[in-house]
C-alpha positions in Angstrom: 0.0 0.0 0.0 1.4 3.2 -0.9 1.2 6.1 1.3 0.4 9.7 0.2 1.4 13.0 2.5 -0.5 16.2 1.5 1.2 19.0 3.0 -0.7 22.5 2.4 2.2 25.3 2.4 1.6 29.4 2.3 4.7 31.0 3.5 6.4 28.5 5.0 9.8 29.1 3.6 11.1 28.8 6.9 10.4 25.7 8.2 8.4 23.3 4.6 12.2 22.0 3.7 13.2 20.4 7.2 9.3 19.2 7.5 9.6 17.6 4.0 13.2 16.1 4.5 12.2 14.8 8.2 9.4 13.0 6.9 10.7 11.3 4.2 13.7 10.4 5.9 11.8 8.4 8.1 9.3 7.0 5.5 12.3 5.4 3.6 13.8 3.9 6.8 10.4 2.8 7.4 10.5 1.0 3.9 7.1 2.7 3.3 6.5 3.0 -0.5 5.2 6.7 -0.3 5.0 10.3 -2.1 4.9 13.2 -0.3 3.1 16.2 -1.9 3.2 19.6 -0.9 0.3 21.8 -2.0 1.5 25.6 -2.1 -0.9 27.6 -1.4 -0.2 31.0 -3.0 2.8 31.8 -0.9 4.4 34.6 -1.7 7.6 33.6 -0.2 10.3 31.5 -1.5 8.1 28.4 -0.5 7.7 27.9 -4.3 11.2 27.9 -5.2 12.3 25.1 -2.1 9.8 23.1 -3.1 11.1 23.6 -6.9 14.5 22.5 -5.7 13.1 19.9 -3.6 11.5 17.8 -6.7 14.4 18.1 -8.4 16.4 16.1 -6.0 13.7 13.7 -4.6 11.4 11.9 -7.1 9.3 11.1 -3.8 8.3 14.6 -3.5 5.8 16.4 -5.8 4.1 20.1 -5.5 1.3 22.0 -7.2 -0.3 24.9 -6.8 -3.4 25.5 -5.1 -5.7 25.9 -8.4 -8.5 27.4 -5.9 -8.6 31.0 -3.9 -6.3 31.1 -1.1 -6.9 28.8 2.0 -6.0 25.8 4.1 -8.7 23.6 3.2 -9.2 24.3 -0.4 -5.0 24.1 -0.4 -5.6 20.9 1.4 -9.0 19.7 -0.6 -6.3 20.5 -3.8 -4.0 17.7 -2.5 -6.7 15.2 -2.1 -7.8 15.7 -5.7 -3.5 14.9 -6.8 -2.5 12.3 -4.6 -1.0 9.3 -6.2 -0.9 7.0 -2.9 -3.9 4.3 -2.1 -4.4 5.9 1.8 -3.4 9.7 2.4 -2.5 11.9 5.6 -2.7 15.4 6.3 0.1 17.0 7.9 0.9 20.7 8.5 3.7 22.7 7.1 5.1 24.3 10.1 6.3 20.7 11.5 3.2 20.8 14.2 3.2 16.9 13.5 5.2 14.0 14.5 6.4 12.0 11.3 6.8 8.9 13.7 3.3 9.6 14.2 2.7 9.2 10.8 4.2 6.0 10.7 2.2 4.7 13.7 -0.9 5.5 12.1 0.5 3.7 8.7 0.5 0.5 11.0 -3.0 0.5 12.1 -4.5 1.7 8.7 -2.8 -1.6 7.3 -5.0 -3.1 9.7 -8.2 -2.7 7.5 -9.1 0.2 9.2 -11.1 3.0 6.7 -9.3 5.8 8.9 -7.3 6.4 11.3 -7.9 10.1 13.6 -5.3 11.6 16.5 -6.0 13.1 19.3 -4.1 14.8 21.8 -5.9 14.9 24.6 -6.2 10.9 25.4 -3.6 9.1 27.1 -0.1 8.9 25.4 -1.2 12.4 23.5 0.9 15.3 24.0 1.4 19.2 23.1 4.1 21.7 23.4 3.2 25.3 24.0 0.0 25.1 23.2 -1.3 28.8 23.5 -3.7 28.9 26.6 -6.7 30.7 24.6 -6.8 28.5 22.3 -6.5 25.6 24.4 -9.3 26.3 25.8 -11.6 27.2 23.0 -10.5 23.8 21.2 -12.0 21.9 24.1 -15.3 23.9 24.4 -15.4 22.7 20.4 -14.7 19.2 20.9 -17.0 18.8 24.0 -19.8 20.3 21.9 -19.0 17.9 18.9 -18.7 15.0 21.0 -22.4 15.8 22.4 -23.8 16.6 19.2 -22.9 13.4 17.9 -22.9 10.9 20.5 -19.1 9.9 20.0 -16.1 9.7 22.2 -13.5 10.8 19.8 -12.5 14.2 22.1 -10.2 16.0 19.3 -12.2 16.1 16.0 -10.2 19.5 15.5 -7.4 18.0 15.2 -6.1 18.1 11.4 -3.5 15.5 11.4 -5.4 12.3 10.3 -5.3 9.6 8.2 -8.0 8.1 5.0 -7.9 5.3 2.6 -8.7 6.8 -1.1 -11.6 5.1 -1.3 -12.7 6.4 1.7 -12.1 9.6 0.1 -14.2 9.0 -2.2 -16.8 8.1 -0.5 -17.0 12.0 1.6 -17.2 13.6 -1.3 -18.5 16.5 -2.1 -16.4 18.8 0.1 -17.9 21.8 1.4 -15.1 23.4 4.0 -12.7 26.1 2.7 -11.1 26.7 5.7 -9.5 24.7 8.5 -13.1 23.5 9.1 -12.3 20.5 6.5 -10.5 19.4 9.3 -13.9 18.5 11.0 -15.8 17.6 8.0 -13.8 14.5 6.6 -14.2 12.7 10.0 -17.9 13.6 10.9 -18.9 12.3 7.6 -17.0 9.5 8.0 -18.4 8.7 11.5 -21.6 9.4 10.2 -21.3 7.5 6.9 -20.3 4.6 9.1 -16.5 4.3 7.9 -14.6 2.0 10.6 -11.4 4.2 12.4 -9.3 3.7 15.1 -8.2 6.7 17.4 -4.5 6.9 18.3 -2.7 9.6 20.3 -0.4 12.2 18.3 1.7 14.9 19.4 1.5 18.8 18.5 4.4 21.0 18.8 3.5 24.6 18.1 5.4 25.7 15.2 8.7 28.0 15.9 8.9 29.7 12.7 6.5 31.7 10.6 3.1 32.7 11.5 -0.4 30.3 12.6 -2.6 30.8 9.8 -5.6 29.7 11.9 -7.6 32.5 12.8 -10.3 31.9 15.5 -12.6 35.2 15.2 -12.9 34.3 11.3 -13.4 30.3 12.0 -16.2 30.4 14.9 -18.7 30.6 12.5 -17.2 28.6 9.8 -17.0 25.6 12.1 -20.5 25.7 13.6 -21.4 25.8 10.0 -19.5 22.9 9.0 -20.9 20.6 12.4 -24.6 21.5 11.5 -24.5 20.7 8.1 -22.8 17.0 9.2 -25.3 16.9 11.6 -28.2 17.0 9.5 -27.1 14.5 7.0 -26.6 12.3 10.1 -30.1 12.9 11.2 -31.8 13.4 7.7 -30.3 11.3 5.3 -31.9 8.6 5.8 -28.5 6.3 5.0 -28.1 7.8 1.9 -24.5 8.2 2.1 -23.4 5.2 4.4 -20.9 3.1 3.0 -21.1 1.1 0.4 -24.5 2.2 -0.1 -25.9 3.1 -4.0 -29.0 5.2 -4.8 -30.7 4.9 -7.9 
């Protein structure tokens, strides 16, 4: 099985080449046949050029350019429609993510799962200078989402997770521009009735470059996101649950 990373980059010419190198380094030691694509998002940096350079030195790694406006889920929703690999994950730019992490949640996807989802915030999670605000607004989210939808997954905000293509697929049409994909993919696929496993990551805040999640723009864009999943959950009647056709 071959393993696809989509990375969305704007600006991140100070940190995309070490996240890139890092990750692949590992992948190969892993033996994990795998491509990892970086999606640059209208930077106006020197993103683009690194990742130029990059490809030209590593046939693993691949870029294009974010053919929609200027944001981290149509950046990231550009990488799902390019990836080469039979199960993607979504990591961040600013090296937020673990790539052991990665691999780890490699392992378990090769276990038949449909997806695999990290959070933080269960035993063996972790996070490293998490600012305190938003700390605390990300578990006022989750506990709402988790009541919503009567799960126990208690970091559905969290972007770094993991799909099989066909699971892909399957949550089509996507809706989110913003980082609310990040909460879209898995409520549909809980609610399609996809099977995952939940496995703790780490977060490290980034220590270069600038957080390009805004929380007085996303409020709104989030609730929008949860309610729309929530009423396909409640009146859908099944018609998007796996495997399911409608004539």
């Amino acid at each position: 099985m071959k393993l696809s990373v989509v990375i969305p980059a704007h600006n991140e010419e100070g940190c995309i080449e070490d996240t890139v190198l890092n990750m692949l380094d590992l992948l190969k030691k892993e033996s994990i046949d795998s491509e990892i694509l970086v999606v640059n998002d209208h930077s106006t940096d020197s993103t683009k050029d690194i990742l130029q350079r990059l490809t030209s030195r590593h046939p693993e790694v691949a870029f294009v350019d974010n053919g929609y406006s200027n944001g981290f889920g149509l950046a990231v929703r550009t990488g799902l429609d390019n990836f080469s690999g039979d199960a993607v994950a979504i990591v961040m730019a600013d090296a937020s993510d673990d790539p052991r992490d990665v691999v780890r949640f490699f392992r378990k996807l090769e276990q038949g799962y449909d997806c695999v989802f990290g959070s933080r915030f269960m035993k063996g999670g972790r996070t490293y200078d998490y600012p305190a605000f938003k700390l605390v607004m990300n578990r006022i989210a989750n506990l709402f989402i988790k009541a919503m939808f009567g799960i126990s997954y208690n970091d559905t905000t969290n972007a770094f997770k993991m799909y099989r293509r066909e699971t892909i697929e399957g949550l089509r049409p996507f809706l989110s521009h913003h980082f609310n994909l990040t909460v879209e993919l898995p409520l549909k696929a809980i609610t399609r009735g996809y099977s995952y496993s939940v496995l703790p990551n780490s977060w490290t805040n980034r220590t270069s470059g600038e957080s390009k999640l805004k929380l007085k723009e996303m409020g709104s864009r989030y609730l929008f996101i949860v309610l729309y999943c929530l009423i396909e959950k409640w009146l859908s009647v099944g018609d998007y649950k796996k495997g399911r056709q409608v004539s």
